[in-house]
Structures are given as structure tokens and as C-alpha cells.
ZAMAR-260001 format. One record per residue (C-alpha): x, y, z; residue in one letter. Coordinates in steps of 0.001 Angstrom, whole numbers, plus 524288, in hexadecimal, padded with zeros to 5 digits. Last residue first. Layout:
REM ZAMAR-260001
+-------+-------+-------+----+
:     x :     y :     z : aa :
+-------+-------+-------+----+
:     X :     Y :     Z :  a :
...
+-------+-------+-------+----+
END
This chain:
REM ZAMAR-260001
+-------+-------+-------+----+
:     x :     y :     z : aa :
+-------+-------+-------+----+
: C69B8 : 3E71B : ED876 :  x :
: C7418 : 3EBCD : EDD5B :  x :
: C7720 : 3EB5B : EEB4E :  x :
: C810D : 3E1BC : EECE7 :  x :
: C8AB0 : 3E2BC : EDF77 :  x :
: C966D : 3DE4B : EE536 :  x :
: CA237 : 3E382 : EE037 :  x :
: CA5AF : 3DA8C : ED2C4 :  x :
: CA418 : 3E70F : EC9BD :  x :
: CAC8C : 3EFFD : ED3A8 :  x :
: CB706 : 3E731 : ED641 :  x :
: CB651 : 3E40E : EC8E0 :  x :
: CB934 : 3F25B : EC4E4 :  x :
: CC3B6 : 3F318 : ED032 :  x :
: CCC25 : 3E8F0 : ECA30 :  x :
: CC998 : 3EC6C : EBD36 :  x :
: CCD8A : 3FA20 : EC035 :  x :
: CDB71 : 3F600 : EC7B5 :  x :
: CDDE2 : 3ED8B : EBB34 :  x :
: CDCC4 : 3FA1F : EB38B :  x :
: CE6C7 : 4012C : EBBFE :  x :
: CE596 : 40E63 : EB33B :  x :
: CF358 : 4170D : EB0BA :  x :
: CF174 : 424DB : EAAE8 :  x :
: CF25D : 42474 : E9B5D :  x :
: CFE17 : 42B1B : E9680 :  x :
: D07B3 : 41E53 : E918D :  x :
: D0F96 : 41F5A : E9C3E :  x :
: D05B7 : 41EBC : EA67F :  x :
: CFE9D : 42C41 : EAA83 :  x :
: D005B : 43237 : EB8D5 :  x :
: CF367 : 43363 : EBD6E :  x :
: CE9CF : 43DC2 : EBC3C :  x :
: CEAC2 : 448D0 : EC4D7 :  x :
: CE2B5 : 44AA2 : ED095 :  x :
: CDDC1 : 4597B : ECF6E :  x :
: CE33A : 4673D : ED349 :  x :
: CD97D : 46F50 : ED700 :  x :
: CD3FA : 4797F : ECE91 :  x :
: CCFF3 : 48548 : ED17E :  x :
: CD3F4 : 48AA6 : EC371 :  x :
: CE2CA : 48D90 : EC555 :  x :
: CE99B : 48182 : ECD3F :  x :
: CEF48 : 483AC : EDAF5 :  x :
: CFB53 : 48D4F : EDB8D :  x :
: D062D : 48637 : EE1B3 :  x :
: D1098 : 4870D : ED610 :  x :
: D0AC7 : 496DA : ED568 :  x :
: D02DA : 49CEA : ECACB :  x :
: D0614 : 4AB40 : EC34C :  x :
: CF943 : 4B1B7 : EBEAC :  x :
: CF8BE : 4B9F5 : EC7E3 :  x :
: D0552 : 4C196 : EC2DB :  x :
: CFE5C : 4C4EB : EB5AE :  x :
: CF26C : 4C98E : EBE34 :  x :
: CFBA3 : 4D11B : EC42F :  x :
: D0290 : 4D485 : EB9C7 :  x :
: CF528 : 4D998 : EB36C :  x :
: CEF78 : 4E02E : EBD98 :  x :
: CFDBC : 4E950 : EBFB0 :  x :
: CFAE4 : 4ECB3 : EAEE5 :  x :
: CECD6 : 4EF1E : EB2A7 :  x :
: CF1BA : 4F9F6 : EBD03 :  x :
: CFC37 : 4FF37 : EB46B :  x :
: CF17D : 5023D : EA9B7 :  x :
: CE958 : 5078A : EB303 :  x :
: CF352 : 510B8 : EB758 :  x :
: CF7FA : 513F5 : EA924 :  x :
: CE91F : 5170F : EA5F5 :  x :
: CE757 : 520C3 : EB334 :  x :
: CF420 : 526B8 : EAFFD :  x :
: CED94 : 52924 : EA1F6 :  x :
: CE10B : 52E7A : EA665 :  x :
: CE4A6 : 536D5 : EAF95 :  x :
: CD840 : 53D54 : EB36E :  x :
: CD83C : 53B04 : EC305 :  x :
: CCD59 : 53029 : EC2E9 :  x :
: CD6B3 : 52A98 : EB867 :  x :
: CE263 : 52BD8 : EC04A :  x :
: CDB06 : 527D6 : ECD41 :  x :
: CD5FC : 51B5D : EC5F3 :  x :
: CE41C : 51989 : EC0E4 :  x :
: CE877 : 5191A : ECFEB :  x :
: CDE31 : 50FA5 : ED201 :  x :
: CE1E3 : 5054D : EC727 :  x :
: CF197 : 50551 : ECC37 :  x :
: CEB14 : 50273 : EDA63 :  x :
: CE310 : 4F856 : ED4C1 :  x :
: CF198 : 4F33A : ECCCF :  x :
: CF984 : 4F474 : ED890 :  x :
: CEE40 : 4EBB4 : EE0E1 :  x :
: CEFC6 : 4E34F : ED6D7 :  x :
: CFF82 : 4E229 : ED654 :  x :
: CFE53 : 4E0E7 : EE520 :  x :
: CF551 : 4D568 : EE633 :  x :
: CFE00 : 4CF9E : EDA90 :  x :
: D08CC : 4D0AD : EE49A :  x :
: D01FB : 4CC5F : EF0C6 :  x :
: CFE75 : 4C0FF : EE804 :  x :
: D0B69 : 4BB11 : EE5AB :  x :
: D0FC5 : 4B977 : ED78B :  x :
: D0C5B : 4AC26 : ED1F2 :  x :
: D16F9 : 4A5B2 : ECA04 :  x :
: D1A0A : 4A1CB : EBC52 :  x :
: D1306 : 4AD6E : EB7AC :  x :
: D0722 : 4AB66 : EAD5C :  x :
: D0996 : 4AC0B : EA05F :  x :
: D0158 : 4B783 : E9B65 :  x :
: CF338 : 4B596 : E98B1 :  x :
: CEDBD : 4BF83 : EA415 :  x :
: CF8C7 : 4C9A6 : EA7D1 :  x :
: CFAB3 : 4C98C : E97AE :  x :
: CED6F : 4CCAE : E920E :  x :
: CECB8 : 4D95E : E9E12 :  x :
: CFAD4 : 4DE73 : E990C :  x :
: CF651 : 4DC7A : E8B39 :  x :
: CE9B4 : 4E234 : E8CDF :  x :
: CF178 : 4EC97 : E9561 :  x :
: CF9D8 : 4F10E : E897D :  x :
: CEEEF : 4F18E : E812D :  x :
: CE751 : 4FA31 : E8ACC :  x :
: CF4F1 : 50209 : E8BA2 :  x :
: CF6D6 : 503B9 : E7C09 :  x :
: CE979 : 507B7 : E78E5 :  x :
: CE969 : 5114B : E8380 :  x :
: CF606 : 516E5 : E7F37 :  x :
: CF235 : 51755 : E71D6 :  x :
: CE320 : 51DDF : E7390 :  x :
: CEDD9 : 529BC : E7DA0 :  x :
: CF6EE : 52B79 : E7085 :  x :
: CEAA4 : 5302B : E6929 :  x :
: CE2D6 : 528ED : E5EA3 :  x :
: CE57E : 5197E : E5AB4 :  x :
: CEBF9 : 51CE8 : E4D24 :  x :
+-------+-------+-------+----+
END
């Protein structure tokens, strides 16, 4: 159908590591972060994984040097998986800084206003002496 047994088992491991690769990056997040001399170690696993299948295929083995790789991306992807994972204490994603919030609403949904406080000020302000203006 596809060709020889070798055209499958290609087609079948870069399909499984698009789906390994889709997941690490739109799967649920985990609840919490893992510490980052661990992730540090899964990627220096997964470099060291991606060099020894450089001296496979440097070496003519085509087929360790594929499962290697393979093995290597797979370690990138829980890692990156395992990155994703956010801390209680963890400032905000984007840069931003958390901001005044608005406050509280009254009961009926629309945040309280002292309108007798505004008047008060607003005449304070149009009755303030006008010296200066011409």
C-alpha cells in the first residue's frame, strides 16, 4: 500500500511525534510547576540523547540513530509539557503586573458612586476663585 515495511515505520514514528510534540504544547497544563533543576536535567538528557544519534548516524546506523532522535524529542516534549506547570506564587503570564481592581459592586451590579460627594466637589471647583483669568 505505502511501499516497504521501513516507509511504514517512518510514517508511523513522525506521526507519533506530531502527536507527542501537539500534546507537550496544548495539553492541560500540570497543576504544579516541577522544579527547574529537573527540567534542566530532562534537557540536558534529551541534547545528550540528540548527540548519541548524531554518532549513530555519522556511524551508519540509521535506525538506532532514528530511535535515538526519536527518544530525544519525546524527553523535549515532557519537559516542555512539565514547564508548562505554574506555581500559587508565580507572578502573572504576559509581564503583566497585577492592577488595582475595581470596586466591590453594590447589590444590584453597578459599583457604588457618592453623587452628593461629586456635587460637592464640582461646586467647589466652579465657585473656586477665578483670579487670573481673564
Amino acid at each position: 500500500m505505502f511501499g516497504t515495511t521501513t516507509t511504514m515505520w517512518k510514517i508511523g514514528l513522525a506521526l507519533a511525534l506530531g502527536v507527542t510534540i501537539l500534546l507537550s504544547a496544548y495539553a492541560h497544563a500540570p497543576r504544579r510547576a516541577v522544579p527547574k533543576g529537573d527540567l534542566r536535567r530532562l534537557v540536558i538528557s534529551a541534547v545528550l540523547l540528540y548527540a548519541v544519534g548524531a554518532v549513530a548516524s555519522v556511524s551508519h546506523h540509521p535506525i538506532l540513530a532514528g530511535l535515538v532522535y526519536a527518544a530525544g524529542i519525546f524527553v523535549c516534549c515532557v519537559a516542555l509539557w512539565l514547564s508548562r506547570g505554574t506555581d500559587p506564587e508565580d507572578p502573572p503570564r504576559g509581564g503583566e503586573e497585577p492592577g488595582d481592581e475595581r470596586p466591590p459592586p453594590s447589590p444590584d451590579g453597578l459599583p457604588e458612586f457618592e453623587w452628593s460627594e461629586f456635587e460637592r466637589a464640582f461646586r467647589a471647583y466652579a465657585d473656586r476663585d477665578s483670579a487670573g483669568v481673564s
